[in-house]
C-alpha positions as CSV (number, residue, x, y, z in Angstrom):
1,X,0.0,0.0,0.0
2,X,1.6,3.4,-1.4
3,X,2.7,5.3,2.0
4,X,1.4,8.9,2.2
5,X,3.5,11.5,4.4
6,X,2.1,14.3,4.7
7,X,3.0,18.2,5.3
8,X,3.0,17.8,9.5
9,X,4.9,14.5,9.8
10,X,7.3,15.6,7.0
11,X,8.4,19.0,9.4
12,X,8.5,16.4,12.3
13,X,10.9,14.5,11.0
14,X,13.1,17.0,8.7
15,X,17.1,17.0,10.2
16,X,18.6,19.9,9.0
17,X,22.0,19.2,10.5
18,X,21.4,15.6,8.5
19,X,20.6,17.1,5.5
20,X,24.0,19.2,4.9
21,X,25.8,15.2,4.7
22,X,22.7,13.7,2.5
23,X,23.2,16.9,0.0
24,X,27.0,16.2,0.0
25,X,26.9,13.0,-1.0
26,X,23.9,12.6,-3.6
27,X,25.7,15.8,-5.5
28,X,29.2,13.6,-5.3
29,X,27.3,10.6,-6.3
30,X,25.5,12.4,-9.5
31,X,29.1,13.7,-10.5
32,X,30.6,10.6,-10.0
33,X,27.4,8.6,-12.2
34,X,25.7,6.8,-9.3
35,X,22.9,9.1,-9.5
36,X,21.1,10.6,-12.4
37,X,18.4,13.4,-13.2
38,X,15.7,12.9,-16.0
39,X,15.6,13.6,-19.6
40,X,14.8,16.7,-20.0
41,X,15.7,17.7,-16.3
42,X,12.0,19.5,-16.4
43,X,8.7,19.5,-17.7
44,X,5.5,21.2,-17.8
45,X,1.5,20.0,-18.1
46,X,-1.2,22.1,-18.5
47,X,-4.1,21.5,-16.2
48,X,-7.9,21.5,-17.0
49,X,-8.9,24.3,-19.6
50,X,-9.7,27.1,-18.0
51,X,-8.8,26.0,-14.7
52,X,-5.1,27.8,-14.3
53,X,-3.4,24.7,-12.8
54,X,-0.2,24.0,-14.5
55,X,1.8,21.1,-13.3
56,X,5.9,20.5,-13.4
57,X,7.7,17.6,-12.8
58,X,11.5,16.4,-12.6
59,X,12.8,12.9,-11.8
60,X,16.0,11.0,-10.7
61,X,17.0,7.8,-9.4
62,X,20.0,7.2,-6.9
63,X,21.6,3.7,-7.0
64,X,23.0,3.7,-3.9
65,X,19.5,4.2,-2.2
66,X,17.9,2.1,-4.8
67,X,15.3,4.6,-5.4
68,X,13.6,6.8,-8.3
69,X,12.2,9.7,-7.6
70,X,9.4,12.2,-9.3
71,X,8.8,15.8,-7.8
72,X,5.2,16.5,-9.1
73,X,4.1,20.4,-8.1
74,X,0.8,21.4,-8.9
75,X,0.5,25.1,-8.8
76,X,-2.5,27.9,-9.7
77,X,-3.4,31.3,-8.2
78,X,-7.0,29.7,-7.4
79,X,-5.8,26.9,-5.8
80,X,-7.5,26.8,-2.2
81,X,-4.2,25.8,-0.3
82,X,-1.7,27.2,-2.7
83,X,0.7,24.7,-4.8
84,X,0.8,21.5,-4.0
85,X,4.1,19.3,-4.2
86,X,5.3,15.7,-3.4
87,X,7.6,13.3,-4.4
88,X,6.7,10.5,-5.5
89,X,9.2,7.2,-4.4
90,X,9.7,4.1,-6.7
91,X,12.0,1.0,-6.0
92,X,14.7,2.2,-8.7
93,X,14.6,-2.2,-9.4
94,X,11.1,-3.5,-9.3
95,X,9.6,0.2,-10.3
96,X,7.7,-0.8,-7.4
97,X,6.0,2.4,-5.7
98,X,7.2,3.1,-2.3
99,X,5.7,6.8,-0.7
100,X,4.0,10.1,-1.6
101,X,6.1,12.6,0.8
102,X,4.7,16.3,1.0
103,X,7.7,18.4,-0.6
104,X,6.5,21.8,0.5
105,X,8.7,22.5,3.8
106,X,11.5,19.8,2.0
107,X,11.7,22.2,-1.1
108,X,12.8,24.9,1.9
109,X,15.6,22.8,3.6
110,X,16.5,21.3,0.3
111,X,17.3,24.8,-1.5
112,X,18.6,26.2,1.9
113,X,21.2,23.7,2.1
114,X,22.2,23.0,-1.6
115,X,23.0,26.6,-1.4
116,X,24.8,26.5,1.7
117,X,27.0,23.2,0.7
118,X,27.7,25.0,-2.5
119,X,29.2,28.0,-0.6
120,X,31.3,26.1,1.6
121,X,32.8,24.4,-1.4
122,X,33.5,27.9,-3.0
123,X,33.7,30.5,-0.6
124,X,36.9,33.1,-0.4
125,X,39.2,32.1,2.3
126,X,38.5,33.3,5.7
127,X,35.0,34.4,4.2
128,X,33.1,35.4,7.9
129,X,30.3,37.3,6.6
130,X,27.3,36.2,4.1
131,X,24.7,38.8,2.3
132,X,21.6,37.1,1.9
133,X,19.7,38.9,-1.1
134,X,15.6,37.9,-0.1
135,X,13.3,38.1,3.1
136,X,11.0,35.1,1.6
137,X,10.4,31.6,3.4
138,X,13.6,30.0,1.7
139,X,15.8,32.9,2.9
140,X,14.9,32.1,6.3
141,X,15.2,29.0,6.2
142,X,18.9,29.6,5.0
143,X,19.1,31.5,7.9
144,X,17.9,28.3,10.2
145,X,19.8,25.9,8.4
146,X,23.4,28.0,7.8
147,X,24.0,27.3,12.0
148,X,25.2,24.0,10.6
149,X,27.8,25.1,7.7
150,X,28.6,28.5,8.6
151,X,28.2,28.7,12.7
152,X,30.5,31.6,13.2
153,X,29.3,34.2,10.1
154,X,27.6,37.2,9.9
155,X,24.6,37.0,8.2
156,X,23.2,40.7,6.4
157,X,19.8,40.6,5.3
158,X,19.5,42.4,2.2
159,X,15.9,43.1,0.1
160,X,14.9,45.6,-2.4
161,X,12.7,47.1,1.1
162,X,14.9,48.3,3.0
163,X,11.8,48.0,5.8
164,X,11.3,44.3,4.4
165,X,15.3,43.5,5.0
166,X,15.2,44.9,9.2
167,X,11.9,43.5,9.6
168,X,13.1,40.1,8.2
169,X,16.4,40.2,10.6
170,X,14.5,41.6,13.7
171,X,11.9,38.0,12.9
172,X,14.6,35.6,11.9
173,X,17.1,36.5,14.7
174,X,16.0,33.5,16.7
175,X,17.2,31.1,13.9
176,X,20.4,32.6,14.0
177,X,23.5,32.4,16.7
178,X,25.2,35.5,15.6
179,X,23.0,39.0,15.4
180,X,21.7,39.5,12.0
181,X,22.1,42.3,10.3
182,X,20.2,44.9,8.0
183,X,21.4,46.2,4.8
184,X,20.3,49.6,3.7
185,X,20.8,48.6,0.2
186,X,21.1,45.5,-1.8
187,X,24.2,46.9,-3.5
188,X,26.1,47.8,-0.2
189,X,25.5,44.0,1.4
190,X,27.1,43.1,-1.6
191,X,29.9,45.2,-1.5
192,X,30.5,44.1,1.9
193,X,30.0,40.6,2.2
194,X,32.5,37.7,0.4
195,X,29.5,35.7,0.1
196,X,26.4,37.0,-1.8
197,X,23.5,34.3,-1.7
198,X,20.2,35.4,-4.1
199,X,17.1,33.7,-2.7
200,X,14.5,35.6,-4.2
201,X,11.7,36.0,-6.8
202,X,12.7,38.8,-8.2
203,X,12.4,39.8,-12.1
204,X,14.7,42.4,-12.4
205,X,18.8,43.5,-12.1
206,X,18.9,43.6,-8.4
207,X,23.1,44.1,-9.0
208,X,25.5,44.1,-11.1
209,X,29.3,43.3,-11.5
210,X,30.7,46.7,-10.7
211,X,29.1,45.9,-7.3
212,X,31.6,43.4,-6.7
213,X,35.0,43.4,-5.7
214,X,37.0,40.3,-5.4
215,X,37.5,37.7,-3.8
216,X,33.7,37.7,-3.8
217,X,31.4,34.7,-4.2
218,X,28.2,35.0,-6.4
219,X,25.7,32.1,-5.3
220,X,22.5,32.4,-7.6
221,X,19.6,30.3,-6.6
222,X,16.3,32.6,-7.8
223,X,14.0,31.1,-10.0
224,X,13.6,34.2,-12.4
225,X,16.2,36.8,-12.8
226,X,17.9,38.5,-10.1
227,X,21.1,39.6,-12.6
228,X,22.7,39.9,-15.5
229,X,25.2,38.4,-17.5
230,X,27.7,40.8,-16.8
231,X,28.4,39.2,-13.5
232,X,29.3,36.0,-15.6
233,X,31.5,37.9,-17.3
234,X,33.8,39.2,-14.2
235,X,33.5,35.8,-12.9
236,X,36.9,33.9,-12.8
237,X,35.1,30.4,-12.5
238,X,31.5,29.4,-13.0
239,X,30.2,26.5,-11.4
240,X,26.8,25.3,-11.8
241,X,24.4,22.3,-9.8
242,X,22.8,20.9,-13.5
243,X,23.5,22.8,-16.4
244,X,20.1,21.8,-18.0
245,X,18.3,23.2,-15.6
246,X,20.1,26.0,-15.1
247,X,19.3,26.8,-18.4
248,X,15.7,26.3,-17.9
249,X,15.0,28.7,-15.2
250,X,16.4,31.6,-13.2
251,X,19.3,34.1,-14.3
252,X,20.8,31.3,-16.9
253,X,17.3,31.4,-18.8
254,X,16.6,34.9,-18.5
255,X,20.2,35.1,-20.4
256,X,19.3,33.4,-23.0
257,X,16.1,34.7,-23.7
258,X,16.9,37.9,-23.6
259,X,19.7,37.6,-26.1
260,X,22.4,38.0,-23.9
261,X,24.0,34.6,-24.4
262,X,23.9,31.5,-26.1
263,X,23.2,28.1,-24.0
264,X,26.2,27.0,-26.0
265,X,28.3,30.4,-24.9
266,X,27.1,29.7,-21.0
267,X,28.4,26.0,-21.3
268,X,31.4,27.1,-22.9
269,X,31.7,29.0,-19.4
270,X,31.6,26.1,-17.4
271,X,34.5,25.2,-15.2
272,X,32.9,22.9,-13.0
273,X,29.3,20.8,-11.5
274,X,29.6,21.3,-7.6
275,X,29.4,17.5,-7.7
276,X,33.2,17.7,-8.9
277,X,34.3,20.6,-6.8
278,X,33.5,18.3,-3.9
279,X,34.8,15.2,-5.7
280,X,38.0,17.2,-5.9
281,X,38.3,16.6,-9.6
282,X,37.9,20.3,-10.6
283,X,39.4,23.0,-8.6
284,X,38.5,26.5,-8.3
285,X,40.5,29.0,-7.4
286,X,38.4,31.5,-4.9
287,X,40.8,34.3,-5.0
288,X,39.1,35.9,-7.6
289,X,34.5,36.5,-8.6
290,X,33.1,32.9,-8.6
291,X,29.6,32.7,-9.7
292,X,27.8,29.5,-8.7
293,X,24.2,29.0,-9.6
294,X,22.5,26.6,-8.1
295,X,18.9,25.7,-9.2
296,X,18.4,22.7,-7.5
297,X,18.9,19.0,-8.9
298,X,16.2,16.1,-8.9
299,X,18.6,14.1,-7.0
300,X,18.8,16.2,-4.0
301,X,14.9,16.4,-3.4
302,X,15.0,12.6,-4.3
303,X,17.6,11.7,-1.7
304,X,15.9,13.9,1.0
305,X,12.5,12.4,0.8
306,X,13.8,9.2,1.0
307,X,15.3,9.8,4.3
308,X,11.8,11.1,5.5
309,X,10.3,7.8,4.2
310,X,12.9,5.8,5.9
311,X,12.2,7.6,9.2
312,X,8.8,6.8,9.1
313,X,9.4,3.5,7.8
314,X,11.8,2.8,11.1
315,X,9.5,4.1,13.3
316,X,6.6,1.4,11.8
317,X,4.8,4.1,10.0
């Protein structure tokens, strides 16, 4: 009988300290070919006619926890309850299905950590400050979850409201063990900090490269467009999570369909997957820009709802 977790059990079980080590290893396993996203790495469905549901999905299997994976969202501005995700588990052998596991709180922890993992990998040296661009639900749940990889930084809350950015800090401050700090401006927390983190659903430039200053490291995890490819362009290494996706959504899309570059000229950029930075096959010298963006892989949400199922499964759920 297919397993249904929902929304409160999956918050009841979530280990954020836990998740940093599952992220870790599923992105080494994908860059070293134990894990694999789907073909394409994303897809859409219309709903019903009229209805304004649309639905997107991505997959991926992970040998080493024998398991397949499909993140199904449902999402339309009439919805009663607002989007809907899960993921839905198969036995990557028998395509047996295993569990439905609520996604919605999981998407949170699973973007707040992919980011932070990737900025641990690729921060400057002696990096002790971060500016975190966005005063949404995923930013603070970076703020919750960067205790675990960064427990000694200073985090500077940054928004395009400078209200939005101290009331976000003021809220958030219990999250975090070092006081968090306001930004006046999205440009001077960028200035600032050696790490810039962009976690928001912004459309428009919200910086660009003359606001950095090297060593400075550029992690981009929007979903729209939060800036240009001029920042690419002062970068001295470019790492991405899944170049597919990348491509598909966020800054990297907005690139290409605004003419700025080619998908060819942004691979072309390439210097590394994070998978291979923590593989240690690439190297990256972070003396310099480095621009990561990170979109979020199938594999990650895969590998992170299986350890909610397992939970429940040791417990006799």
């Amino acid at each position: 009988m297919l397993r249904v977790v929902e929304e409160d059990e999956v918050v009841r079980l979530i280990d954020r300290r836990a998740a940093v080590d599952v992220i870790e290893t599923v992105y080494r396993e994908a860059a070293s070919g134990g894990a694999a996203v789907s073909q394409p790495s994303a897809l859409g469905l219309r709903g019903a006619r009229g209805s304004g549901v649309e639905f997107k999905v991505k997959g991926a299997v992970i040998d080493s926890l024998g398991v397949a994976g499909l993140r199904v969202i449902g999402d339309g501005a009439n919805l009663p309850e607002g989007s809907r995700a899960y993921v839905h588990l198969f036995d990557a052998t028998t395509a047996a299905p295993l569990g439905l596991i609520a996604e919605r709180a999981l998407h949170r922890v699973r973007t707040a950590v992919t980011g932070l993992v990737a900025c641990r990998a690729l921060a400057p040296p002696r990096a002790t400050a971060i500016a975190l661009v966005g005063t949404g639900r995923i930013a603070e749940e970076f703020v919750r979850c960067a205790v675990a990889v960064f427990p000694s930084a200073t985090i500077i809350v940054a928004s395009r409201d400078a209200a939005r950015a101290r009331d976000a800090a003021r809220r958030w401050q219990m999250h975090a063990r070092n006081p968090l700090r306001p930004a006046a401006t999205i440009a001077a927390a960028v200035a600032e900090a050696p790490i810039v983190v962009t976690l928001t659903d912004a459309a428009e430039t919200l910086f660009t490269a003359r606001d950095l200053g090297p060593p400075k490291l550029v992690c981009g995890m929007g979903g729209r467009h939060e800036f240009d490819a001029d920042v690419l362009a002062a970068a001295g290494a470019f790492v991405v999570d899944e170049l597919d996706f990348v491509c598909t959504v966020g800054s990297g899309a907005h690139w290409i369909r605004s003419g700025q570059l080619t998908r060819e000229q942004i691979a072309a950029r390439l210097d590394a997957n994070i998978g291979e930075v923590l593989l240690g096959r690439k190297r990256i010298a972070t003396d310099g820009v480095t621009l990561a963006i990170i979109q979020g892989m199938a594999v990650c949400d895969v590998a992170l709802a299986k350890t909610v199922f397992d939970r429940i499964q040791e417990a006799g759920g």
